[in-house]
N, C-alpha and C positions, 0 to 999 in steps of 0.2 A: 760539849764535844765539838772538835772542829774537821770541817770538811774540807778532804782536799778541793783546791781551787779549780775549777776547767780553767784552760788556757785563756789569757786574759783577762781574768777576774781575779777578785780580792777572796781571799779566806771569808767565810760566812760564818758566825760564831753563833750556836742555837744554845739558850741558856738550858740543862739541866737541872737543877738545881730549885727543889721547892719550898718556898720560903715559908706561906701558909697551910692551913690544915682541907681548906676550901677548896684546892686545884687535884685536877687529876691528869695523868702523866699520858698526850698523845702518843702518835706515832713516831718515833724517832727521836725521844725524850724530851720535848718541851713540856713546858707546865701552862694548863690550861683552867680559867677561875671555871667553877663549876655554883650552880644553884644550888638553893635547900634542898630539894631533892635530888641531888647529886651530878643532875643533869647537865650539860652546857648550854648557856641559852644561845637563841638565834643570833644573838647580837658578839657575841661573844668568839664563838666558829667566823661567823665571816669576817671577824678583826684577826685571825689566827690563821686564816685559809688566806687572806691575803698578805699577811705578814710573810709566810710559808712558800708565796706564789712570787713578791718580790725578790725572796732569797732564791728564785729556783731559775727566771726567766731571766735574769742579766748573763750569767755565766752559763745558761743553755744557748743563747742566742749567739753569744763571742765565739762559743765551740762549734756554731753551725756557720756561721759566717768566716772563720777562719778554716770551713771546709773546702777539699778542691773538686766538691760536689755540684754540679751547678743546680741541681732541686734540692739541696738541702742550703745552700746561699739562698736560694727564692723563697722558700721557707719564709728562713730571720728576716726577711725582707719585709716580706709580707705581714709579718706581726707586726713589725716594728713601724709600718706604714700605717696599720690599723689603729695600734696604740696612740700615733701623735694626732688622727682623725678623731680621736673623738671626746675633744675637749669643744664644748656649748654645747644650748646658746648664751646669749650673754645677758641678753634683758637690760642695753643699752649700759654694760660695766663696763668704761673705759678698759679699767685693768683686764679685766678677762676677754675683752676684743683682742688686745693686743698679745696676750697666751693665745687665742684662738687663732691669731692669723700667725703666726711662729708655729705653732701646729699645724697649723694647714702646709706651711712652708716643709716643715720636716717633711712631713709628709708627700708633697709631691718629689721630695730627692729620695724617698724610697722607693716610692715607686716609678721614679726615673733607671736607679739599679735595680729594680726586678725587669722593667722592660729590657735594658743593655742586654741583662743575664738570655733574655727568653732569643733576642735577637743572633745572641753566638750559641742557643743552645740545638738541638735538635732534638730535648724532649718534648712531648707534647703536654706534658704537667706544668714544665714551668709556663710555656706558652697560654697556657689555659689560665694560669694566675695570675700572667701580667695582663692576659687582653681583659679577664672581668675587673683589674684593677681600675683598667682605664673604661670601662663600660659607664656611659653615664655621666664621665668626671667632669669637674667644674673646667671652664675654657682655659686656665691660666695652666693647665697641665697636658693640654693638648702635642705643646712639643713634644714633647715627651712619649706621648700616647701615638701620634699620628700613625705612625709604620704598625699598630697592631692591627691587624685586619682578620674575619675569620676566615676570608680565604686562605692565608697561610698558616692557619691553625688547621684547616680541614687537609690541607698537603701534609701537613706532620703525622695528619690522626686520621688519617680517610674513611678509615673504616666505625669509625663510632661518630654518633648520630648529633653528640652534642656540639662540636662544630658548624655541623652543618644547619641547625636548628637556630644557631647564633647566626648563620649568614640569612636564614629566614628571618631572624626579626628585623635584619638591617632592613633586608629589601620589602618589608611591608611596614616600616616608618616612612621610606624613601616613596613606596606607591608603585615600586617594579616588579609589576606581575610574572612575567620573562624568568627574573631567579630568584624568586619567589617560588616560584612551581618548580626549577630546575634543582633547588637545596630542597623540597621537598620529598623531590624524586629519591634525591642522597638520603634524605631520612631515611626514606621507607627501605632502601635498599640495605642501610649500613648493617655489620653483624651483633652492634650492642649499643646501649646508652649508657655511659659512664661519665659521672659526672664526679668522677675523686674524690668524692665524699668520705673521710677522714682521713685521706694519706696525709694533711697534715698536723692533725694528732700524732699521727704517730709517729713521726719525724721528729717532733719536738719530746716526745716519750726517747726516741731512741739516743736523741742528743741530752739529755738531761743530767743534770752530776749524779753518779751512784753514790748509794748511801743510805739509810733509813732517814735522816734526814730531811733528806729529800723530795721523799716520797709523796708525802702530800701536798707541797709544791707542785710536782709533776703531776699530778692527778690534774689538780687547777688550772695550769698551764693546757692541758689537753684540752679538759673542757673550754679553755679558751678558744681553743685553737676549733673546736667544731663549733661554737660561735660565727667565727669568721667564714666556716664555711656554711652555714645557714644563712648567712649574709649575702651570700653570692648569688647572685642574680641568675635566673635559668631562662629558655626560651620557648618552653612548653605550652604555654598560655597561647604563643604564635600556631605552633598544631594542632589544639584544639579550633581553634579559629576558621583556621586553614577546612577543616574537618566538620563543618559547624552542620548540623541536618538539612538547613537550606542548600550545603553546597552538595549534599550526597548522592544528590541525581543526576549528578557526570558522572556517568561509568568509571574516566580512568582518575577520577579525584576519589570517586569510594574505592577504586582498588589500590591508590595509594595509601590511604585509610586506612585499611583491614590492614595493608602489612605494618604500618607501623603502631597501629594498637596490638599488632602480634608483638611487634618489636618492643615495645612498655610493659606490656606484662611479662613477657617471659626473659629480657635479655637486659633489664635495666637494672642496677646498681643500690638503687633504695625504693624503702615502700612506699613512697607518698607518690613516683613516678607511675608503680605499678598500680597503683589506686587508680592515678591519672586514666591510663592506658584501658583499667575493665571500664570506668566509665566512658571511654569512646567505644572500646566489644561494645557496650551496651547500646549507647547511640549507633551505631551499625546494625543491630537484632542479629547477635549473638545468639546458639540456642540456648535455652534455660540449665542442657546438662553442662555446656560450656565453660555459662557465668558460676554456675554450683564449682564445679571446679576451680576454677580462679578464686571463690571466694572461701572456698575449705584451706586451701593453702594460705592465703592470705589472713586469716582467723590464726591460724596456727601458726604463723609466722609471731601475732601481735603477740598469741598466747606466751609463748616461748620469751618476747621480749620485756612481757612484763615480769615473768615470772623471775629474771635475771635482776630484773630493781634497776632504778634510776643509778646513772653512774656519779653523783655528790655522793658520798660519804661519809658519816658523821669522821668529824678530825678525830674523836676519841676511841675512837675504832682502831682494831687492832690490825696492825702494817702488811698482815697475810690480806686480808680482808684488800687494802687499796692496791696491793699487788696483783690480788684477784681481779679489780677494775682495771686497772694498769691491760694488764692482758688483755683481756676484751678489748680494748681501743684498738690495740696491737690485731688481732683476728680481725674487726672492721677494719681498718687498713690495709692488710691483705687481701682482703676478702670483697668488702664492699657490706652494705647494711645487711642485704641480702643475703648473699652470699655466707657471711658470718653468721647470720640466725639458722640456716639453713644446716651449719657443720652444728650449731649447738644440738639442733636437732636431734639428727641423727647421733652425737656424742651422747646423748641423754637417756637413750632407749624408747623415746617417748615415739607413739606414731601419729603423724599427721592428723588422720582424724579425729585422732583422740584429743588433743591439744584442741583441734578445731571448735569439737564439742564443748569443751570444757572453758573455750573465752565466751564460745553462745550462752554455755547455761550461765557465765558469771554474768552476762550482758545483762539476761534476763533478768536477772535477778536484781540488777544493778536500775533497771528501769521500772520493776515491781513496787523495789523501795521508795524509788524518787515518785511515784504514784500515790503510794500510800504519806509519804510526809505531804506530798499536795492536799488531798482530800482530807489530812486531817490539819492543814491551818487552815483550809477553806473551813471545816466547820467549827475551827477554833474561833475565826473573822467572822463566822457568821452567829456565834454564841455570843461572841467581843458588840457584835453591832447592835442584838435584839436586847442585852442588856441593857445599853446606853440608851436605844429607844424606851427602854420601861421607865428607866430614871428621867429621864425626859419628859415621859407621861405623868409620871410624879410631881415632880415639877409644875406641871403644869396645871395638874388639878391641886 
């Protein structure tokens, strides 16, 4: 079958058509080799998932780039900046230095047009993806980079905390105590942490070609795409610091403290934030029904997100199924990590503590077993040793 083309792309032609008795038919009719047990092997799916993800990310990206969006330009930008970063190292291959520094090249002109884009925009998303583009970057892209600064990331976004946590790390590599404590104060005060954590998933979900086709491409590409955004560098490390027990006997650095560990747990965007945040409650002496609190919802949180499964796939899965993942991307991007486990929640009938209970008892359970396989290779190793010593004594006499 052939798919129509997004603008500026070429027709993508996916064979149907099964020649052997050994293949079984994914999603959107390609023919995929299958094992003796009818299975696909590992090696198989990820030569099929990326065949699928090539067909899917040239003519998604043409369609987001010839948008008159400017975050969904920053997007394709930003993949496209990603993708030519990460060819090495080279292990002294003429050939592959000279791909590696062409990639490097591609790559600082993307993210020369994702900074252009952030400089005429007045989102604070695109803003946010060209300044951690340039965060860190090699010197030879500094032109480029120079004008992102988090102070005018914190003008776009005032009121969310992750700018202003970006102006804190500058000023405690720099050694300026002054706005250091002054972006700190902006932490504690702001009304949330959001750190856009899948929006661009799902931008590259929403630009994608329709089609069953497709579909598994677009799955791929997504998860590419929260790759890129675990990549992204956060500035949290800087408030715990900031926050450290030695420094909690200034009265107004612990009342800075308490609010923005209020502000991590209850106002942040994912759960590895809000983890961050009970473990500074904690460093503060939180009371114990407090941290119970934080950490019922947070159990119930994890519950709920395992129970939903990892978002890969099998390819041979049937197309409802990846549209079901599809979605879910779609709700975190809306939503935020949180925010989106939170609606699964409540959509499920399940309640809070129940979930809660129910990731403790599997925990437990989970640490019984790994108990029990210790104790018995310990006494398997120690059955394995007293043998060898008998046969040794045999030996010997």
């Amino acid at each position: 079958s052939v798919a129509e083309p997004a603008s500026g792309s070429t027709a993508i032609v996916i064979d149907t058509a099964s020649n052997t008795d050994d293949e079984i038919q994914a999603c959107g009719g390609a023919w995929v080799k299958a094992g003796a047990d009818g299975r696909v092997s590992a090696e198989e799916t990820a030569a099929f998932d990326q065949r699928m993800l090539e067909a899917t990310k040239a003519p998604t990206l043409a369609t987001m780039q010839a948008s008159a969006d400017a975050r969904t330009q920053a997007a394709a930008e930003l993949v496209q900046m990603n993708d030519a970063a990460t060819i090495g190292p080279c292990d002294n291959d003429d050939t592959c230095t000279r791909a590696a520094e062409l990639a490097r090249q591609a790559a600082d002109v993307h993210r020369a047009a994702l900074v252009r884009l952030a400089q005429g925009s007045t989102d604070p998303q695109v803003y946010a993806w060209a300044y951690q583009s340039c965060h860190d970057t090699r010197p030879s892209a500094a032109g480029a980079c120079q004008l992102m600064t988090a102070q005018q990331w914190a003008r776009l976004d005032p009121s969310n905390a992750a700018p202003w946590l970006a102006m804190a790390a500058e000023a405690e590599r720099r050694g300026d105590a002054d706005t250091l404590g002054d972006a700190m104060f902006h932490v504690a005060t702001a009304e949330r942490d959001e750190q856009g954590w899948g929006r661009l998933p799902g931008l590259l979900i929403d630009h994608a070609p329709p089609g069953d086709n497709f579909l598994t491409g677009t799955l791929m590409l997504a998860i590419e795409g929260f790759g890129i955004d675990a990549a992204s560098t956060t500035a949290h490390a800087t408030a715990m610091k900031y926050c450290s027990a030695s420094n909690l006997a200034d009265a107004n650095r612990r009342e800075s403290c308490e609010s923005m560990a209020a502000l991590l747990v209850d106002h942040s965007d994912t759960l590895l934030v809000r983890r961050m945040g009970a473990a500074l409650g904690r460093r503060l002496g939180w009371s114990p029904e407090r941290m119970r609190s934080i950490e019922e919802e947070r159990n119930a949180l994890y519950e709920m997100t395992l129970r939903a499964g990892p978002l890969e796939i099998d390819t041979s899965t049937r197309c409802k199924e990846i549209r079901r993942g599809l979605d879910r991307i779609r709700e975190m991007a809306a939503y935020g990590e949180v925010g989106s486990t939170r609606r699964s929640i409540a959509a499920s009938g399940q309640t809070g503590p129940g979930l809660a209970a129910d990731y403790q008892r599997a925990a437990a359970e989970k640490q019984e077993n790994a108990r029990k396989e210790e104790a018995a290779a310990s006494v398997s190793s120690a059955a394995a040793s007293a043998a060898s010593s008998a046969d040794t004594d045999r030996s010997g006499n």
